[in-house]
C-alpha positions in Angstrom: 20.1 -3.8 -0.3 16.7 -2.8 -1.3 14.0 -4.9 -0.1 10.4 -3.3 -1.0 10.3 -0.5 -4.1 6.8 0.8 -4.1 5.4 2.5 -7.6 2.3 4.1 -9.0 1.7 7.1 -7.2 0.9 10.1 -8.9 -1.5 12.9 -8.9 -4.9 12.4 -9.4 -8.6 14.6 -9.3 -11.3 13.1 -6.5 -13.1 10.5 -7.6 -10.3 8.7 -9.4 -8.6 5.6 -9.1 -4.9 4.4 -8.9 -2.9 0.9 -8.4 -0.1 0.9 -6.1 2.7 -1.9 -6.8 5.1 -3.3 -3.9 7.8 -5.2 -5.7 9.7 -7.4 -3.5 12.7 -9.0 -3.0 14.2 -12.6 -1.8 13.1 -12.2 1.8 9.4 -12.8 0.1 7.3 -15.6 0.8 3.5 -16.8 0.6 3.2 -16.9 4.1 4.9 -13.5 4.9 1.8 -10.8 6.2 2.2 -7.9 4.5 0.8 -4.1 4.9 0.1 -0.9 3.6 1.0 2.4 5.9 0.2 5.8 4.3 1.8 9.2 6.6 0.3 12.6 5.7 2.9 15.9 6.4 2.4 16.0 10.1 0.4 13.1 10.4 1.6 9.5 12.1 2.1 6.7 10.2 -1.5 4.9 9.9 -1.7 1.3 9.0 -4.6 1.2 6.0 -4.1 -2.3 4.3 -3.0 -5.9 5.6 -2.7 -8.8 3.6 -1.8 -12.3 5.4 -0.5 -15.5 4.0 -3.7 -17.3 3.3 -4.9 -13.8 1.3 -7.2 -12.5 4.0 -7.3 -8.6 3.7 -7.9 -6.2 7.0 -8.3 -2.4 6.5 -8.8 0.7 8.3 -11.9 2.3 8.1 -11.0 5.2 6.2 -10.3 2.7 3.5 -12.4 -0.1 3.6 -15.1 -0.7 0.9 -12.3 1.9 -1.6 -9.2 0.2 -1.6 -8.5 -3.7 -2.1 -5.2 -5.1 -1.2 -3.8 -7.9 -3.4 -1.0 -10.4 -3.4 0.7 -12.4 -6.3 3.3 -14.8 -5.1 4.7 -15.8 -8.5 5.8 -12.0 -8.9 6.1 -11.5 -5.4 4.4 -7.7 -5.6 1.6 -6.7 -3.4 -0.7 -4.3 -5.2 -3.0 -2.0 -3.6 -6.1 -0.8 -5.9 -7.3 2.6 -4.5 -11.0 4.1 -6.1 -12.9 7.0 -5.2 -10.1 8.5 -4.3 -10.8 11.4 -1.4 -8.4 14.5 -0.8 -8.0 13.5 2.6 -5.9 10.3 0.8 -3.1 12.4 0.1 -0.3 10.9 1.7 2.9 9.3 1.1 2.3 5.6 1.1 4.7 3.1 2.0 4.7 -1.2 1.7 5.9 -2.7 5.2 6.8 -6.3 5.6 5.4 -7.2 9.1 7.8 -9.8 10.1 10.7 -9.0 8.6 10.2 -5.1 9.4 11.3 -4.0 5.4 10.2 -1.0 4.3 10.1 0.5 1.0 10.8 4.2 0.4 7.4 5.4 -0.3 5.2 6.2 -3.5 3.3 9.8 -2.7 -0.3 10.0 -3.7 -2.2 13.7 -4.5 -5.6 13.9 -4.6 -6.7 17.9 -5.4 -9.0 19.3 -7.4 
């Protein structure tokens, strides 16, 4: 049964911008922390976005001040908004439900000039 179905990857040129969607499933709830992980090809997974219960929003460095994470409990999706998108954000990028440990299959993300 799938739990987490991530969208709106694509390819895009530096500088651009892209929305990423996390659509959830029954397990969801307001209070359920959720996260962002990206993995490059021959990179580990790295944690980029957190979003808790009460909407406080943690990122990594290499994100913070670009991307803005996002929750909306009525349609249980988690949205990450990505701008000034770098090459070096290329990376398949996956939702992760901390307590429940779901994953999603990934949406992959190209940035190239």
């Amino acid at each position: 049964q799938v739990q987490l179905v991530e969208s709106g990857g694509g390819s895009v040129r530096p500088g651009e911008s892209l929305t990423l969607t996390c659509q959830t499933s029954e397990f969801y709830s307001d209070s359920e922390p959720m996260e962002w992980y990206r993995q490059a090809p021959g990179n580990q997974r790295e944690l980029i976005a957190t979003i808790s219960g009460g909407h406080a929003e943690t990122y990594a460095d290499s994100v913070k001040d670009r991307f803005r994470l996002s929750r909306d409990n009525r349609r249980k999706t988690i949205t990450l908004q990505m701008n000034n998108l770098k090459p070096e954000d290329t990376a398949l990028y996956l939702c992760h439900a901390k307590y429940f440990s779901y994953w999603g299959q990934g949406t992959q993300v190209t940035v190239s000039s």
